[in-house]
N, C-alpha and C positions, 0 to 999 in steps of 0.2 A: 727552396721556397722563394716566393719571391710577392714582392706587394702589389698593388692595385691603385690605378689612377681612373676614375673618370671627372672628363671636363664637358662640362655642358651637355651632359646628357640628356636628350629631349626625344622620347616618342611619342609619336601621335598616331592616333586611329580617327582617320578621318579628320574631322573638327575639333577632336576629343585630344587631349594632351593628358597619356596618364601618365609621363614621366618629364618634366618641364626642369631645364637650365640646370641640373643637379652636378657638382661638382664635389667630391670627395678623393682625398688620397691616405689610403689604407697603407699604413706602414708592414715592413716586411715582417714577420712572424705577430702580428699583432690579431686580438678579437675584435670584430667590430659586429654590434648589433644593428639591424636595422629592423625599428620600430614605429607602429604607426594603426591607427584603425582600418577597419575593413576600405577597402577602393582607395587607400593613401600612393596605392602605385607601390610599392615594396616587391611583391613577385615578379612585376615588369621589369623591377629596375634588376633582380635576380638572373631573369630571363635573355634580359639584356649581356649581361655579364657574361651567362652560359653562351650564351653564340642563337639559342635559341629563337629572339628577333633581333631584327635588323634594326641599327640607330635610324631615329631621322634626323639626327644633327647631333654634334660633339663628338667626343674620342674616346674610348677605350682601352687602355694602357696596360696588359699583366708584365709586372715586371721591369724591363725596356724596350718591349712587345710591342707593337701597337697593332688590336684585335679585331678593332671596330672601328667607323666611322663613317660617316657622310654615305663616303662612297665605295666602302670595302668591308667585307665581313668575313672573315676566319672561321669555317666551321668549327661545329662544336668540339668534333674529336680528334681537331687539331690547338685546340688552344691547351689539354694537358689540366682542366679545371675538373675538379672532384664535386659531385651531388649526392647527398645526401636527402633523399625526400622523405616529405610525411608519411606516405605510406609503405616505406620500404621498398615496395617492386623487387620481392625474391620471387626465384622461380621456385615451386611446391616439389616440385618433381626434383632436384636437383639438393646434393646437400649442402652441409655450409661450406667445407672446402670449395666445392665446386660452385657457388654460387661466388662467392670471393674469388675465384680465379678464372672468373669466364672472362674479360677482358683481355687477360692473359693469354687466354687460349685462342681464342681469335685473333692475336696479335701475332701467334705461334711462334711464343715464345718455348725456351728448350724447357723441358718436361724436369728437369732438376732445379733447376731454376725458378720455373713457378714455382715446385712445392716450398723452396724454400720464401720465395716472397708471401707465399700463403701462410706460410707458421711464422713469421715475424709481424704478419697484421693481424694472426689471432692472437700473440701474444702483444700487441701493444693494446688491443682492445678488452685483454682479461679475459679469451674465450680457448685457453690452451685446451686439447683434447675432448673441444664439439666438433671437431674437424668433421666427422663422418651425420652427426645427427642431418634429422631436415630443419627446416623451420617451423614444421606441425609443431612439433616437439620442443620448442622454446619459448620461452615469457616473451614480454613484449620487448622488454629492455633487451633480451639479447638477442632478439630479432633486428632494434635497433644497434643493436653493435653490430654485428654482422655487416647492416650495411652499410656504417661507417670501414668497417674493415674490405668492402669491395671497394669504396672508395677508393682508399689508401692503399691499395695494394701496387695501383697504376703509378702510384708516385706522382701524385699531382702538384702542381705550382701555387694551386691555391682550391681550398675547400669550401664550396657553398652549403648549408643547411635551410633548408625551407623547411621552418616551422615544424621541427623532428620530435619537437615531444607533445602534438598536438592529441594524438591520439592514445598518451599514457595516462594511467589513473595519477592523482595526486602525490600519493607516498612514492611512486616511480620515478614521476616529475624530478623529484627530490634527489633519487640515485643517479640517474640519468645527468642531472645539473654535474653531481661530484665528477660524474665519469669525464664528461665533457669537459671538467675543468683541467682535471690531472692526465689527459691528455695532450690538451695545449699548450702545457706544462712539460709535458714531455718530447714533445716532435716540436715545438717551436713554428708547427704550422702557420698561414695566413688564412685568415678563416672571416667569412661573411655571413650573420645569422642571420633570417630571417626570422621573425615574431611581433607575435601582438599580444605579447605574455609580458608586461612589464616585470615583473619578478623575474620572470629567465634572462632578462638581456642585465638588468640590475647586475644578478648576482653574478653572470658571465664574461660580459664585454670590456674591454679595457676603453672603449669610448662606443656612443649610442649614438645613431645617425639619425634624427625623427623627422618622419617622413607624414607631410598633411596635402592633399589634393595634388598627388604627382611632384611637389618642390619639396625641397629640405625645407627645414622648420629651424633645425638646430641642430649640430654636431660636436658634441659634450662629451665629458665623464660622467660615470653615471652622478657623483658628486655635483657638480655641475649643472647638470641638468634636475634637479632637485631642488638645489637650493638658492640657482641663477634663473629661472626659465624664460628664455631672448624672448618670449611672445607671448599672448593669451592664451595660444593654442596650446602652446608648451605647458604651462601654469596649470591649466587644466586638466590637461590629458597625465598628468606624470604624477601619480598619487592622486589621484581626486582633489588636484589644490581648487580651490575657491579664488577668485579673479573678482576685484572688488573695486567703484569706481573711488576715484579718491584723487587731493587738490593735495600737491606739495607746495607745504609753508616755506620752509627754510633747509638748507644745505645744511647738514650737523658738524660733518668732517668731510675728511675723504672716504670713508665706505657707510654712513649714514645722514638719513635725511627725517624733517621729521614732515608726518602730513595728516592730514586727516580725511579718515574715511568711516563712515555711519555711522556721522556723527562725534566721533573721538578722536582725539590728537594723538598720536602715539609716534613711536620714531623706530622706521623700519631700513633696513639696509639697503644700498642699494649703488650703484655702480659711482666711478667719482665723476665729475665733474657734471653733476646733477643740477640744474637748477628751478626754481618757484615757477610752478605752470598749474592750469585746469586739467579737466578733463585725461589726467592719470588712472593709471590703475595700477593693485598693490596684487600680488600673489599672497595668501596669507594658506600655510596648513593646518590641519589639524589640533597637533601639538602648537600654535601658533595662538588658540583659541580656551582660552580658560575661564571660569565660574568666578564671578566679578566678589570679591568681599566684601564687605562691608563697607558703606562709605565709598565703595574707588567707584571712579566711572565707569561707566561700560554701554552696552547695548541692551536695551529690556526686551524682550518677547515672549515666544512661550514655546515648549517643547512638542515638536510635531511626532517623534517618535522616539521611542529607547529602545536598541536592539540587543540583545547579551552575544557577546561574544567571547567568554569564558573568561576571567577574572578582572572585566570590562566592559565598558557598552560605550554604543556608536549612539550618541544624540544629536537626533538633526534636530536644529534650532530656526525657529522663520521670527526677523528681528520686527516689533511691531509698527514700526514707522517702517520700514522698506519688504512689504508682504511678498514682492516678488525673489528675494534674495535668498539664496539655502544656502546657510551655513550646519556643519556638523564637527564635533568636539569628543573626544574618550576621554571617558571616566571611568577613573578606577573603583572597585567596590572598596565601601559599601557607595551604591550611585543614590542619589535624591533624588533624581530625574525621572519621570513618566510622560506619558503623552497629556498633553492639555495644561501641564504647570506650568508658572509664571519662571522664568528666570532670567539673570543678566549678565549677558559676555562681557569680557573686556578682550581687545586685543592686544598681546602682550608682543607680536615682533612680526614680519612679513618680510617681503620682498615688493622693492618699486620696480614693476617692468619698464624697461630702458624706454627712453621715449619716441626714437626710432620705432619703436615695434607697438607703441601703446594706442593706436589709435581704433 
């Protein structure tokens, strides 16, 4: 196996830059997600990798390879890179052995040989003895093994996934995540996922690359990127965090500062060598957002929705001095909360976005 550098990766269409200055280096047997909204440039940057477009500036590294660049480009079916796409692309006519070893055979490789690279990727993928079915004739999930197991079979340097569980129902989602784990687990692969499934790259990735209008945004754990987010975009996009403006008072230590935002002082974490500025903002979650008691300070407004979400509800709250702001809070039953009640947040903890990034 081997890992992945790109530096300065920048393509443009036309005027259009949907992959600008992107630099990442994927270590060798490691997951890396790459996460991002619809047009964040994520497939580009995928597509790029696969040999499938050309850079228009920076390098492309598998390995000690160099793939891509400027002025050179590696075909696709010489760089030795596995694809895994959303919609599988099996042939109907053809069964699953032979769907998994057609690479093989055009490569004409010796006829003992294949079969046995064909029964070592049906058994790493948990499909011993579909060798003969088609694809008619399998779930979705082992439709998608399958073509992970065409992948693998080539013995690739490095595995891309685009977006592979886009087209499974929920509880699939679910097996599919396990399968994908206890695989990387087991081959020690370098693997680049594509998604815009925040939960898949969470629960899979050993770092999360977040990708906003063709640039990196931020290259984290998912830990990390959670409960540091480098920017607004990050803050918002990663759990539906709330990004709130807010004036830092005083430096508390070195990992807390205290400040105040709508209204309340409260003292939220936040990077060291922080100091007293305007014009801040805090990242504050969910869990961050609690039912004020009695006496304590908080935020008055009124409940714009209660939504049950089975042994809890989602309450979005609009605070009455700042009408433009949505905050939302879970409650556990029994809830007190309806639409049109009066209530009052306190904010119990946040995050101060760095002030490089705060503006």
């Amino acid at each position: 196996m081997a890992g992945l550098s790109l530096a300065g990766v920048t393509k443009s269409f036309g005027d259009f830059d949907a992959v600008k200055d992107v630099s990442i280096d994927v270590k060798d047997g490691e997951f890396l997600a790459v996460l991002g909204p619809s047009g964040c440039g994520k497939t580009t940057l995928l597509r790029l990798v696969a040999g499938f477009e050309k850079l228009t500036a920076g390098e492309i590294r598998i390995g000690s390879d160099s793939v891509s660049s400027g002025e050179f480009n590696v075909p696709p079916e010489k760089r030795r890179v596995g694809i895994v796409f959303q919609n599988y692309a099996l042939w109907p006519h053809m069964t699953v052995a032979e769907n998994i070893g057609y690479s093989l055979k055009v490569a004409k490789v010796d006829r003992a040989e294949a079969k046995k690279r064909i029964d070592d990727a049906l058994a790493l993928v948990n499909l011993q003895g579909l060798g003969e079915r088609r694809p008619a004739n399998l779930s979705g999930g082992q439709r998608q093994r399958v073509a992970l197991a065409r992948c693998l079979v080539a013995a690739p340097s490095l595995v891309l996934f685009d977006e592979p569980l886009a087209n499974l129902d929920v509880h699939l989602r679910a097996a599919m995540e396990d399968e994908f784990a206890a695989f990387h687990e087991r081959t020690g692969t370098t693997i680049v996922y594509i998604t815009h499934d925040q939960a898949e790259a969470m629960a899979l990735a050993d770092r999360i690359a977040v990708m906003d209008k063709g640039r990196l945004a931020q290259l984290a754990t998912p830990r990390e990127l959670y409960s540091e987010p480098a920017n607004a975009m990050v803050a918002s996009f990663i759990a539906q965090g709330m990004v709130l403006p807010a004036k830092v008072l005083t430096s508390e230590d070195s990992g807390h500062c205290r400040v105040e935002a709508l209204g309340q002082e409260v003292v939220v974490r936040c990077r060291p060598g922080e100091r007293p500025r305007d014009n801040a903002q805090i990242c504050v979650r969910a869990s961050d957002l609690v039912a004020a008691e009695a006496g304590e300070q908080g935020v008055d407004g009124s409940v714009k929705r209660a939504v049950y979400k089975g042994g809890a509800a989602r309450i979005e709250f609009v605070p009455a001095a700042w009408p433009d702001v949505a905050l939302h809070f879970e409650q556990r039953e029994p809830n007190p909360f309806e639409a049109g009640s009066a209530a009052r947040l306190r904010i119990a903890s946040g995050w101060l976005i760095p002030a490089e990034s705060a503006a």
